[in-house]
VOFI-405872 format. One line per field, with one value per atom (N, C-alpha, C): x, y, z; residue number from 1; atom name. Coordinates in Angstrom, 2 decimals. Layout:
N
east	X ...
north	Y ...
up	Z ...
pos	NUM ...
site	CA ...
***
This chain:
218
east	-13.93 -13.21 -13.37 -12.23 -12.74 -13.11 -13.78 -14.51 -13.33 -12.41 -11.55 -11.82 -11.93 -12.43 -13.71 -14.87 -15.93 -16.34 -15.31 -15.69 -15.04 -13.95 -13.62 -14.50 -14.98 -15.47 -16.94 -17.55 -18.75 -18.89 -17.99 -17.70 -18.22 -18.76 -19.37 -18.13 -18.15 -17.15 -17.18 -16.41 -16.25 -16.87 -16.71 -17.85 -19.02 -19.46 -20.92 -21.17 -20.49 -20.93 -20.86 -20.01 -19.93 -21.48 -21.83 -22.91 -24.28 -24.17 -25.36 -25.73 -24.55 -24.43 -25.03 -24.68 -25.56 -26.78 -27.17 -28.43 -29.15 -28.63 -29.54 -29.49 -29.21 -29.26 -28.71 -27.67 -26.55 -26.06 -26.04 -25.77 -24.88 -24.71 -23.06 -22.20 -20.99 -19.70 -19.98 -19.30 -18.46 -17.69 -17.41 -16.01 -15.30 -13.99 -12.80 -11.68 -12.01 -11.32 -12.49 -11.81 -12.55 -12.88 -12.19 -13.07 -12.16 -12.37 -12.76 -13.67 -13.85 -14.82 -14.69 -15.21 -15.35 -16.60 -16.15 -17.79 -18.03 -19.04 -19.26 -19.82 -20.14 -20.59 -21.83 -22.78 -24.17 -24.18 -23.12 -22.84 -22.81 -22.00 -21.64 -22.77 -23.77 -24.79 -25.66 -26.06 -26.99 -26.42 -24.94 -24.75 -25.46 -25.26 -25.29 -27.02 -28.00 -28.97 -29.38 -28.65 -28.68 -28.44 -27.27 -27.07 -27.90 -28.42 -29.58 -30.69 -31.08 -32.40 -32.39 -30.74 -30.98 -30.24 -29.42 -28.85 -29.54 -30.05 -31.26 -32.41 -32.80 -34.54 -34.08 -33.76 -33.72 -34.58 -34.50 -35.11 -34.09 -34.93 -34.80 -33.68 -33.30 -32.45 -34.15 -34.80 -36.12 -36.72 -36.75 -37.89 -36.92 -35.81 -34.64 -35.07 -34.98 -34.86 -36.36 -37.25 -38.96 -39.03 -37.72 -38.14 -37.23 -36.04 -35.12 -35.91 -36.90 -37.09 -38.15 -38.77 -39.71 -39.64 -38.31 -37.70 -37.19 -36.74 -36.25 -37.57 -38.56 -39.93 -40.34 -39.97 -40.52 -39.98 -41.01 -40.89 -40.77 -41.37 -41.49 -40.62 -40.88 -40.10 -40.94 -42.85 -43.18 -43.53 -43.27 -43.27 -41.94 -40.90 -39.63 -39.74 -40.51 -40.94 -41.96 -42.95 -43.80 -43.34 -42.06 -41.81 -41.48 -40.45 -39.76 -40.96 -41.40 -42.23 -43.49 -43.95 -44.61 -43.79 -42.55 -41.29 -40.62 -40.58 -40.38 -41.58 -40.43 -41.55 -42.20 -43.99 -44.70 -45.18 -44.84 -44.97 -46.65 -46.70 -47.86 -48.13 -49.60 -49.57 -50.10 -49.53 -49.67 -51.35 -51.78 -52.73 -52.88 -54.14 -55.16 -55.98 -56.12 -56.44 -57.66 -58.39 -59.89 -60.42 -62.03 -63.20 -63.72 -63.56 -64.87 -65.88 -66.98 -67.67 -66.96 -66.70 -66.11 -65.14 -63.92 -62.88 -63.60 -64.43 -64.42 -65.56 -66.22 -66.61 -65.59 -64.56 -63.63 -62.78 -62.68 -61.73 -62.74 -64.01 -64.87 -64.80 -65.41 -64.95 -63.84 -62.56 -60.96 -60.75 -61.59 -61.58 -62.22 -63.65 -64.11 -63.82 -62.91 -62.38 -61.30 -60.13 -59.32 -59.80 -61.30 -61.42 -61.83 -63.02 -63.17 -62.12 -60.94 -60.09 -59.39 -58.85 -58.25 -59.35 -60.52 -61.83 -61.12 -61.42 -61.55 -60.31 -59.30 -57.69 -57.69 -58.34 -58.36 -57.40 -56.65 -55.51 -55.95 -55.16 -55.31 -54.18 -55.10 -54.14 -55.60 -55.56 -56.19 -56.37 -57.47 -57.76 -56.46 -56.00 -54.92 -53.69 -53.24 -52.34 -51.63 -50.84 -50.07 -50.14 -50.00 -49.74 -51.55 -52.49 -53.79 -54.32 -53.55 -53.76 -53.13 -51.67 -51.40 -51.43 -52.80 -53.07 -53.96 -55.14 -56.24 -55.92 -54.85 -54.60 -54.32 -53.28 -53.09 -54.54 -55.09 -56.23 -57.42 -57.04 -57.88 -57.45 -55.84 -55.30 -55.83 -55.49 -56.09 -57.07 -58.52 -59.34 -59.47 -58.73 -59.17 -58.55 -57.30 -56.96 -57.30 -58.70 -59.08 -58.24 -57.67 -56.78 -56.82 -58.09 -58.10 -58.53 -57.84 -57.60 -59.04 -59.64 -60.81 -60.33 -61.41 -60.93 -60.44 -60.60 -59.88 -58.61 -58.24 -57.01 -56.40 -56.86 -55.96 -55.54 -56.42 -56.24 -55.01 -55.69 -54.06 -52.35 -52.68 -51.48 -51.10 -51.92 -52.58 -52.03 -51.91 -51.30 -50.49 -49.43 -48.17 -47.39 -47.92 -47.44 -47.05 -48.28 -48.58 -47.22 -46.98 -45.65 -44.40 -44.70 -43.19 -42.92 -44.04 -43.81 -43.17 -44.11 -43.95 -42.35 -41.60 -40.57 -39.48 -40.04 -39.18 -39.13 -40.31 -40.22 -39.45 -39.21 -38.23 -37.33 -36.79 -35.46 -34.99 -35.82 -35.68 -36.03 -36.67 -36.52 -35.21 -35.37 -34.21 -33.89 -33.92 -33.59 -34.93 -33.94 -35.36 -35.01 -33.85 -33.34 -33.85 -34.76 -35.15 -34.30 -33.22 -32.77 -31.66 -31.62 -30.94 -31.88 -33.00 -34.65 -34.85 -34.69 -35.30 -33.84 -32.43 -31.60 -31.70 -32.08 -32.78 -34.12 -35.16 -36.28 -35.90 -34.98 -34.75 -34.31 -32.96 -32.24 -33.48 -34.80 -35.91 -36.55 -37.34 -38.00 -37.18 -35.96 -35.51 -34.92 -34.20 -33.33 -34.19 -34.40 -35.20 -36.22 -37.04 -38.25 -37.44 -36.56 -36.11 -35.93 -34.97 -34.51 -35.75 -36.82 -37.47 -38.62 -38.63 -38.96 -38.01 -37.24 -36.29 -36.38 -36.30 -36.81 -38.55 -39.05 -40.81 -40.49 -39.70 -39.37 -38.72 -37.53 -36.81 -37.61 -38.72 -39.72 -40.42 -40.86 -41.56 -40.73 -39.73 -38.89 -38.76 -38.70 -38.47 -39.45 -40.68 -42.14 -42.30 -41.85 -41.86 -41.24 -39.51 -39.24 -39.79 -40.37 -40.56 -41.86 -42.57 -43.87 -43.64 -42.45 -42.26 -41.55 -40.54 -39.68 -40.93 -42.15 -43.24 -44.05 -44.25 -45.05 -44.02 -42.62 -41.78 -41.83 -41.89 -42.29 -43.44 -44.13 -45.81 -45.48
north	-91.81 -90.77 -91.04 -90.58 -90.50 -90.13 -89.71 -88.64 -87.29 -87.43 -85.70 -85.29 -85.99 -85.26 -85.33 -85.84 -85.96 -84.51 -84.33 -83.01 -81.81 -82.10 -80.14 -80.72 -80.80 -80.73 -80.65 -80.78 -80.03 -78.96 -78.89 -77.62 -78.29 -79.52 -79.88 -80.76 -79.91 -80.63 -81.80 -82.67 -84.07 -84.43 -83.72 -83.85 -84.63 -82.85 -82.68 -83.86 -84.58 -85.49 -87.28 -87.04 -88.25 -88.65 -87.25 -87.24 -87.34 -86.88 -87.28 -88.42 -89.05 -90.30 -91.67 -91.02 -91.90 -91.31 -90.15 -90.01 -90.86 -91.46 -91.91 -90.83 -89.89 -88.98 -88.87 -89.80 -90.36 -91.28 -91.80 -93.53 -93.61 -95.00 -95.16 -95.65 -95.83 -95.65 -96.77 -97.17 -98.50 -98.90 -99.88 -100.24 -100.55 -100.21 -100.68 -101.14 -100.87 -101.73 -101.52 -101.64 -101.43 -100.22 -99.26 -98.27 -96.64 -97.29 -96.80 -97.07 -96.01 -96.45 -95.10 -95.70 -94.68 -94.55 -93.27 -92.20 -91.33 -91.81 -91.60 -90.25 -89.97 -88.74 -88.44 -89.49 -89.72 -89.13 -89.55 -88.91 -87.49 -86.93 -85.61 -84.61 -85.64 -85.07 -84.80 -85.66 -86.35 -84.91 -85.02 -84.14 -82.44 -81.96 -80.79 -80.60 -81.68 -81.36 -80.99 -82.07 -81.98 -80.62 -80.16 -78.78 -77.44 -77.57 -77.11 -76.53 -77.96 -78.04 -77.44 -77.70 -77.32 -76.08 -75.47 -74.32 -73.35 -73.17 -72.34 -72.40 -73.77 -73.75 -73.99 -74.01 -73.87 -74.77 -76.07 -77.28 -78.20 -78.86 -79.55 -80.96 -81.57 -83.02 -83.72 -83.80 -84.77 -84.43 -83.00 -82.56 -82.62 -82.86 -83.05 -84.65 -85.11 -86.88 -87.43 -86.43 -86.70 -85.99 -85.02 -84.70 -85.17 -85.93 -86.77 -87.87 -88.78 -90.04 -89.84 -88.43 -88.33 -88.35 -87.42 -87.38 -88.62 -90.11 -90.77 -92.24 -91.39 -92.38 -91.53 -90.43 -89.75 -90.39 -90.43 -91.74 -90.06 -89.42 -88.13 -86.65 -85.74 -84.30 -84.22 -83.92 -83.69 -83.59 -85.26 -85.98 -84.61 -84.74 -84.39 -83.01 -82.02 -80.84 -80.39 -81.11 -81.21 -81.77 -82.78 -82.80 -82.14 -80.88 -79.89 -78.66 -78.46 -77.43 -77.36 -78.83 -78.36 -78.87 -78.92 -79.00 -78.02 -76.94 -75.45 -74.73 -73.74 -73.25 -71.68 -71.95 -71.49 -69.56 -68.72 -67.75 -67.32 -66.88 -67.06 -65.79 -65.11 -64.36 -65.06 -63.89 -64.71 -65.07 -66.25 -66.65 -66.41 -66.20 -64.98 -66.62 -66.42 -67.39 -67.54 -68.88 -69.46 -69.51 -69.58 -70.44 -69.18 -68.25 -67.04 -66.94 -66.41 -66.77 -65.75 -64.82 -64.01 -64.34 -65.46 -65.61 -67.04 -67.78 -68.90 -68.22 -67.33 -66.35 -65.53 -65.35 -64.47 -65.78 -66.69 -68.36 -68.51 -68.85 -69.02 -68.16 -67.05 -65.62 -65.96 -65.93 -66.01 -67.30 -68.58 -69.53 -69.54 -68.89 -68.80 -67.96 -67.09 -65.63 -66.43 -67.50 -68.48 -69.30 -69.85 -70.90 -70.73 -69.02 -68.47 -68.13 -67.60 -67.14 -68.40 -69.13 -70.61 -70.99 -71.33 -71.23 -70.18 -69.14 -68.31 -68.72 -69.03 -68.97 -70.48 -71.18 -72.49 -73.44 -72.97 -73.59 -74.43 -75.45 -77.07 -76.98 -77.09 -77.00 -77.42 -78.26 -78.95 -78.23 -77.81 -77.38 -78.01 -78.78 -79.10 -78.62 -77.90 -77.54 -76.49 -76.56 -75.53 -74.22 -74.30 -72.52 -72.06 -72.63 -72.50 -72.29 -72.69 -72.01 -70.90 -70.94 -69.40 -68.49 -68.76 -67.91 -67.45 -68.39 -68.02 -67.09 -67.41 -66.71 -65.27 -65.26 -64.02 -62.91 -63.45 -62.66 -62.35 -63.37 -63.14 -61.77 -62.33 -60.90 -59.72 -59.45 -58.09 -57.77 -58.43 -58.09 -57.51 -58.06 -57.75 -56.49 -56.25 -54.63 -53.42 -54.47 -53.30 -52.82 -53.81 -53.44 -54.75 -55.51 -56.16 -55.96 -56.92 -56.22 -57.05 -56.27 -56.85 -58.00 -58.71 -60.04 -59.45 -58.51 -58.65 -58.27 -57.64 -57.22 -58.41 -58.92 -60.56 -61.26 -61.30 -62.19 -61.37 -60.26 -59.42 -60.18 -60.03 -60.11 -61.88 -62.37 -63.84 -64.18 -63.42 -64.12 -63.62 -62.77 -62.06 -63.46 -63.44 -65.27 -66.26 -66.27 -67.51 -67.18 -66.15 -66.36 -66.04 -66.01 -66.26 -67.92 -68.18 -69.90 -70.55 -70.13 -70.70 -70.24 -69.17 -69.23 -69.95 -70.51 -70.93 -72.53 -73.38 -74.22 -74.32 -73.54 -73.83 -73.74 -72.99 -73.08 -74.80 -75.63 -76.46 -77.57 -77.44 -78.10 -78.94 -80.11 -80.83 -81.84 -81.62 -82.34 -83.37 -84.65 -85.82 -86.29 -86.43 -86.35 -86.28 -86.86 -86.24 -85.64 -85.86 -85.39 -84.05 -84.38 -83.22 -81.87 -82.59 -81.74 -81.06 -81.56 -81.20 -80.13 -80.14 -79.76 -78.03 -78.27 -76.82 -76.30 -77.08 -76.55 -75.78 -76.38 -75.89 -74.50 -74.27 -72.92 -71.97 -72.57 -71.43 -70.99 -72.14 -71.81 -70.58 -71.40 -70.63 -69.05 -69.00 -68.41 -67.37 -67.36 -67.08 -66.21 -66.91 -66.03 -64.90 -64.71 -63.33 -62.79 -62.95 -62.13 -61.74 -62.01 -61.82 -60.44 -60.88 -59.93 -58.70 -58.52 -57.61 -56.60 -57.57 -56.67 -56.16 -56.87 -55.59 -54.47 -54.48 -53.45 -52.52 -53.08 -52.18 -51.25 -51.84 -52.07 -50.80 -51.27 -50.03 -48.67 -48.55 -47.43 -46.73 -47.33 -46.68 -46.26 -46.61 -46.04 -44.84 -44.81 -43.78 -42.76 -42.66 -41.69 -41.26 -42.02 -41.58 -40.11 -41.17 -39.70 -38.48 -38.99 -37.56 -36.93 -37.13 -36.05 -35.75 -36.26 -35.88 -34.79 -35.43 -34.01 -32.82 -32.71 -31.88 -30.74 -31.63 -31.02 -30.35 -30.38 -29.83 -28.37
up	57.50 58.25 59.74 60.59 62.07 62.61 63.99 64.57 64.21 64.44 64.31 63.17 62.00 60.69 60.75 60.99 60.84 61.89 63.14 63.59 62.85 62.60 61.26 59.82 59.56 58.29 58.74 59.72 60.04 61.05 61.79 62.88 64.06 64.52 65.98 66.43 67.65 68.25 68.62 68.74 69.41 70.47 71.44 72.78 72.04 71.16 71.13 70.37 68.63 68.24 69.03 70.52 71.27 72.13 72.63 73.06 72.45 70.72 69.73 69.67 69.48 69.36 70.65 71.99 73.20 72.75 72.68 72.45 71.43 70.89 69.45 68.42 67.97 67.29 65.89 66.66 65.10 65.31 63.81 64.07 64.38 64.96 65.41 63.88 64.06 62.79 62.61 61.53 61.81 62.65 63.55 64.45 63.45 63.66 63.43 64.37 65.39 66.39 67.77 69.21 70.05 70.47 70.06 70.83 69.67 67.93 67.00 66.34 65.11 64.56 63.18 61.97 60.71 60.30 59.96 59.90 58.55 57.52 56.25 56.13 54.87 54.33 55.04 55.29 55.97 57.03 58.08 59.37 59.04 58.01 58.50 57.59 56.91 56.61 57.72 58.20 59.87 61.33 61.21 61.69 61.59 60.15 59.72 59.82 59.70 59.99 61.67 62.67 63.96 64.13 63.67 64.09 63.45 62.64 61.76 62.74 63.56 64.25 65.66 66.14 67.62 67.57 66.48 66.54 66.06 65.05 64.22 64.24 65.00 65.06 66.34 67.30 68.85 69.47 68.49 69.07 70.29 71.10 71.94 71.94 72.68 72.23 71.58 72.66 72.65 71.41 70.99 69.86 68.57 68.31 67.37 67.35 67.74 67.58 67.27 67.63 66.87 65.55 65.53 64.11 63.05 63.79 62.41 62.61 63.71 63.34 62.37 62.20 61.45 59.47 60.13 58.14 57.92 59.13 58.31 57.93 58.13 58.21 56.43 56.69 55.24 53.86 52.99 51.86 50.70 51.10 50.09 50.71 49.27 50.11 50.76 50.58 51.57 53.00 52.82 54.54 55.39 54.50 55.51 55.38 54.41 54.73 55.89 56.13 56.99 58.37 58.75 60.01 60.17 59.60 60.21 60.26 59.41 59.25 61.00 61.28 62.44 63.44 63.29 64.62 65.27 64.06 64.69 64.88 66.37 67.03 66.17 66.81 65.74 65.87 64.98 65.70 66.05 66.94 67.95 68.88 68.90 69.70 71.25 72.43 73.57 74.22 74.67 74.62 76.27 76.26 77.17 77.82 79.65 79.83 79.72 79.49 79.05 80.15 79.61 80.57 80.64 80.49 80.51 79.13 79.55 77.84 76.85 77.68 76.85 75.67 76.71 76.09 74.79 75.17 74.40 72.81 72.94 72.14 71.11 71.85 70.86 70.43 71.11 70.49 68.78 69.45 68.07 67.11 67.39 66.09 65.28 66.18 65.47 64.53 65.24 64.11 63.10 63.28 61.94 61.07 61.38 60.35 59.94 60.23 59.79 58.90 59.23 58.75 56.74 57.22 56.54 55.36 55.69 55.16 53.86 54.99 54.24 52.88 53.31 52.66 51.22 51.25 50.34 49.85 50.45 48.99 49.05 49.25 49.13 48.92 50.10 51.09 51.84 51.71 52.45 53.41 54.70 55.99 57.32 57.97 58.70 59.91 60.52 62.01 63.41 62.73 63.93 63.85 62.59 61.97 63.11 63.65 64.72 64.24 62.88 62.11 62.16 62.02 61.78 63.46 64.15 65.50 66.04 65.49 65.63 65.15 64.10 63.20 64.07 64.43 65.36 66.73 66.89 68.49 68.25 67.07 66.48 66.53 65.31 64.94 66.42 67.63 68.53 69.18 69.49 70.04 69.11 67.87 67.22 67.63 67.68 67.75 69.22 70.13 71.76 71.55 70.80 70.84 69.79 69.21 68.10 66.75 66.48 65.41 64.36 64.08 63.71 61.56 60.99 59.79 58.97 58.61 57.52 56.86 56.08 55.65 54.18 53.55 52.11 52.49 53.44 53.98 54.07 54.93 55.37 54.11 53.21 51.52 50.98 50.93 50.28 50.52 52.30 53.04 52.73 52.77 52.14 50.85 49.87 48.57 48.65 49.32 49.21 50.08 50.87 51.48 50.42 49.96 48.97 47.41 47.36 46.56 47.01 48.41 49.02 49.44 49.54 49.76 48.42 47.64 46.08 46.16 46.09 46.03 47.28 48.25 49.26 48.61 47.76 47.60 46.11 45.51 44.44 44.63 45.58 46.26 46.58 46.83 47.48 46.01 45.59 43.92 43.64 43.33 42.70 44.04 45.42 46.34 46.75 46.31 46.66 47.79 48.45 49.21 50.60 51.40 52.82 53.96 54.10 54.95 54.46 53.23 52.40 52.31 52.03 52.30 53.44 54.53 55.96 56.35 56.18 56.43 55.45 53.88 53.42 54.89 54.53 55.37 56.45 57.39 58.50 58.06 56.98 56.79 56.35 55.23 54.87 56.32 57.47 57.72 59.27 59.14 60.47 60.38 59.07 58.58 58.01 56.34 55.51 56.12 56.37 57.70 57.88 59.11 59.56 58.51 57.11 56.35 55.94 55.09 54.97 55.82 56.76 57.69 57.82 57.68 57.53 56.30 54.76 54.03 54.39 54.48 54.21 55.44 56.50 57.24 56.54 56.07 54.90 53.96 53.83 52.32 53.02 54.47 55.38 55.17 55.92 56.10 54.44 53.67 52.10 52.24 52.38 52.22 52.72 54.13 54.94 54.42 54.30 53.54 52.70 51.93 50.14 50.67 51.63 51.88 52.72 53.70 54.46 53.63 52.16 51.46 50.47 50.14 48.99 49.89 51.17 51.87 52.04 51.93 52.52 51.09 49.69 48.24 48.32 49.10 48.61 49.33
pos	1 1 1 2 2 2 3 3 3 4 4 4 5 5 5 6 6 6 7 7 7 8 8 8 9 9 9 10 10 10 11 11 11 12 12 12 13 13 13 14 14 14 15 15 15 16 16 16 17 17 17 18 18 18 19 19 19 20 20 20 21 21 21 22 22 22 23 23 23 24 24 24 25 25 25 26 26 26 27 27 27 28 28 28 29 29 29 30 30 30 31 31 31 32 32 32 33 33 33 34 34 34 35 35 35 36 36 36 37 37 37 38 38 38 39 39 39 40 40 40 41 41 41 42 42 42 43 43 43 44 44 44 45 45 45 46 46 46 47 47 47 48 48 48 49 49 49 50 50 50 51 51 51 52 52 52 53 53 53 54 54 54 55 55 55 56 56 56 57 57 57 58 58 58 59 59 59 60 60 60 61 61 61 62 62 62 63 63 63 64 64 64 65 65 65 66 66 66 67 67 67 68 68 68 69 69 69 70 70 70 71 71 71 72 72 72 73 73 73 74 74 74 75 75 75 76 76 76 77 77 77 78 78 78 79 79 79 80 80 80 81 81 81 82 82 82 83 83 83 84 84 84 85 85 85 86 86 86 87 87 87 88 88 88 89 89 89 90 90 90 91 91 91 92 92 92 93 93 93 94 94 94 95 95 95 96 96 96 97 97 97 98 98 98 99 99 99 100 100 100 101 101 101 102 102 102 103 103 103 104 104 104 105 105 105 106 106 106 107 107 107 108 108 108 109 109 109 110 110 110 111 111 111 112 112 112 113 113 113 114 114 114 115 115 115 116 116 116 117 117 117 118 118 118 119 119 119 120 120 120 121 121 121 122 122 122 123 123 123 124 124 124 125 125 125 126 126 126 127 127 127 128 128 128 129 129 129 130 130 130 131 131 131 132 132 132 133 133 133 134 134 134 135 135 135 136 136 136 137 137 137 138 138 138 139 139 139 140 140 140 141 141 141 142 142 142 143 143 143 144 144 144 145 145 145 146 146 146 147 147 147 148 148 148 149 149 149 150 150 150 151 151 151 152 152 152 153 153 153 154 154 154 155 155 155 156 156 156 157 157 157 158 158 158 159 159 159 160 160 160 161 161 161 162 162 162 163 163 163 164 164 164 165 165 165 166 166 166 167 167 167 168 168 168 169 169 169 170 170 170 171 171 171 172 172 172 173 173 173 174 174 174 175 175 175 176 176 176 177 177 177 178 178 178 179 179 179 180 180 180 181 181 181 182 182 182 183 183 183 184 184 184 185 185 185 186 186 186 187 187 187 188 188 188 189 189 189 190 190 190 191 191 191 192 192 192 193 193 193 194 194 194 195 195 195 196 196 196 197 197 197 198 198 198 199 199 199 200 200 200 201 201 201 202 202 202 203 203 203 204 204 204 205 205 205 206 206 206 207 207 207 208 208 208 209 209 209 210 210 210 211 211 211 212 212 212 213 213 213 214 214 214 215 215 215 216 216 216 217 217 217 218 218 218
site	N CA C N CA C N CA C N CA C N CA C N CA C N CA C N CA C N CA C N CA C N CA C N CA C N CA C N CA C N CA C N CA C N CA C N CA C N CA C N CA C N CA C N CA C N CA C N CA C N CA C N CA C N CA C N CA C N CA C N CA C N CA C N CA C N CA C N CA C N CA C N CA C N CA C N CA C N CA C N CA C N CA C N CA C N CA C N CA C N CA C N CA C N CA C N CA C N CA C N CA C N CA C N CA C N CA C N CA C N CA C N CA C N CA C N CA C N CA C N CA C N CA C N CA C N CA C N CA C N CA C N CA C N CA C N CA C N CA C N CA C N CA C N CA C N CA C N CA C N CA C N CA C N CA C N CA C N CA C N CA C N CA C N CA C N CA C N CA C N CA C N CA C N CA C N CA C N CA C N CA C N CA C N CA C N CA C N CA C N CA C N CA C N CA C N CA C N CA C N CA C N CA C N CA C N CA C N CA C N CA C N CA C N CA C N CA C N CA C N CA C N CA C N CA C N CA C N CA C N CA C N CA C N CA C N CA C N CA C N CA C N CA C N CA C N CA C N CA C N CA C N CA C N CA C N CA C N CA C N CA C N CA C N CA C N CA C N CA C N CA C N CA C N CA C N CA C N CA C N CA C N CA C N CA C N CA C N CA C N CA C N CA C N CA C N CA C N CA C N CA C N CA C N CA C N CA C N CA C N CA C N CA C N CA C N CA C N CA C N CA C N CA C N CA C N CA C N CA C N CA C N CA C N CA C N CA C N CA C N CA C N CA C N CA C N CA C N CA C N CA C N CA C N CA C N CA C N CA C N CA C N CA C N CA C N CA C N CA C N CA C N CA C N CA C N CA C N CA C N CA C N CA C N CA C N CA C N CA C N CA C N CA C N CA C N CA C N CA C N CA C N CA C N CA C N CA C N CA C N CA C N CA C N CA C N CA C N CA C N CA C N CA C N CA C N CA C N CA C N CA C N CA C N CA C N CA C
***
């Protein structure tokens, strides 16, 4: 196909796939003459992930091209689950500046109540892990505002995770595919997430009603 079909059948405009393309981002076509060229299913796969990453995960040109050279280094789903997974950005509470003992005291606490935690559901995820730090920053903030949740609390909240993952990864079941892979990942982790978040709010507000019309009965 040519760039004009290769742009309506994925929605990026021509510009945008001329400019992917200097970037390194997407391969170049085939030539067919000098200054054509035809562009396969691959492309407008390659495409749909590009737009995946910088439209829904609000990644970068630079941080898009570390995370396709990454899925196309990935030999497994997991490799190409895992570039995307620590390529988007991580949600994070805001971090309080260091070097007081204070602050490097409440850094330690927050890691060991993480480290602790992981420990107990015996989850494999590495101290460098971006999510295992904004887990830590999280739990630091709680604690500086006193609202920090006991550890069986956290486990609770902890396996309610743990079978929403389980279900984000069967979703994704059947694709061996890496870049077919990383192009789902992106829609769970970018997408999915909010909805998600949306229902337990939903989930909230039902709650709420249900007790202000049960106290309104008494």
């Amino acid at each position: 196909m040519k760039i004009s079909e290769l742009s309506r059948r994925t929605g990026v405009p021509v510009a945008s796939i001329k400019y992917f393309l200097r970037q390194g981002l997407l391969p170049a076509g085939r030539a067919t003459a000098a200054t054509i060229a035809e562009y396969g299913e691959q492309h407008a796969q390659r495409l749909r992930l590009i737009k995946a990453l910088t439209t829904l995960g609000g990644l970068s040109i630079a941080a898009t091209r570390d995370v396709l050279g990454a899925v196309d280094q990935a030999h497994t789903s997991a490799g190409a689950l895992g570039a995307v997974s620590y390529a988007l950005p991580v949600p994070v509470a805001a971090q309080r500046a260091a070097g007081h003992a204070e602050e490097a005291e409440a850094d330690a606490t927050a890691a060991a109540e993480v480290a602790d935690l992981l420990a107990a559901l015996d989850w494999q995820a590495p101290g460098t892990s971006p999510h295992v730090q904004g887990l830590t920053a999280a739990l630091k903030e709680l604690r500086r505002l006193d609202a920090q949740y006991a550890p069986g609390e956290l486990a609770s909240y902890a396996r309610l995770a743990e079978s929403v993952a389980r279900l984000d990864l069967e979703r994704a079941a059947g694709l061996d595919d890496p870049v077919a892979l990383a192009e789902r990942a992106v829609i769970v982790f970018a997408i999915c997430a909010p909805v998600f978040e949306l229902l337990r709010r939903l989930a909230q507000e039902d709650q709420v009603r249900r007790r202000v019309a049960d106290g309104g009965a008494e």
